[in-house]
N, C-alpha and C positions, 0 to 999 in steps of 0.2 A: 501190413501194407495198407493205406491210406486207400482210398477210393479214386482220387483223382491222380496218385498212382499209376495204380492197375489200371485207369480208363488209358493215360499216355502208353503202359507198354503194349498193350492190345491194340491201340493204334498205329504205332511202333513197328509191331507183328506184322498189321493189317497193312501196312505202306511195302517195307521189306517183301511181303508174299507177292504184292502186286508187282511191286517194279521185277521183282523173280520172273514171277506169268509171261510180263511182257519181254523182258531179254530172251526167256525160250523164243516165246514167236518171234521174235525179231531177227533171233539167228536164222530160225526155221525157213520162213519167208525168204529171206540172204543163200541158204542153204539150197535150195528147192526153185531160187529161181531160173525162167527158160535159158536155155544156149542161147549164143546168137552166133549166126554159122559164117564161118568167113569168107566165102559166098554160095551163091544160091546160083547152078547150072542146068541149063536147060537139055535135052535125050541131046538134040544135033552140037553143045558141047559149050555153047555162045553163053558168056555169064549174064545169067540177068542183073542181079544184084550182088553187092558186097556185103561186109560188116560193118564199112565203114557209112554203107547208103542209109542201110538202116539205123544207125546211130544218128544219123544225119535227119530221116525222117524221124528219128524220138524227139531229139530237140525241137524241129516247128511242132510236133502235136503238143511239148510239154509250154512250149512259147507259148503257143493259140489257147493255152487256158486247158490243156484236155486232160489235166490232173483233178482241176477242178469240176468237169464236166462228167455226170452219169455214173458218180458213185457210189450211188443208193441204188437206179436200176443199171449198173452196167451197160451203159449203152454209151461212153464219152467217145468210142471208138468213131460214133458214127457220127456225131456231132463237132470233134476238131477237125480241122483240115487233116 
């Protein structure tokens, strides 16, 4: 086997094992993500929220940028509307 060969199939290897890693996490992540409840009632019985509210507030925080915001320290929460 040639040298620059063997360097392609260990890169090969090396590509294959990677994009492997990442489809585990990715299911995982997919796998293990929160519920979201289809709604949220308060002791006297009155809904506060739905599934649908909250769907509804994901879209303006993902609009207002808040994917992009505080995902090095975890804090976008506080920073999109």
């Amino acid at each position: 086997m040639t040298n620059t060969r063997k360097l392609w199939l260990i890169l090969t290897l090396v590509m294959l094992s990677s994009f492997g890693v990442l489809g585990l996490i990715g299911r995982e992540i997919y796998v293990t993500a929160p519920p979201v409840p289809a709604r949220v009632v308060s002791e006297d019985g009155t809904v506060l929220y739905t599934g649908a509210d909250v769907d509804t507030g994901r879209q303006a925080w993902q609009s207002a940028g808040g994917m992009q915001l505080g995902s090095i320290w975890g804090h976008g929460a506080y920073l999109a509307p």
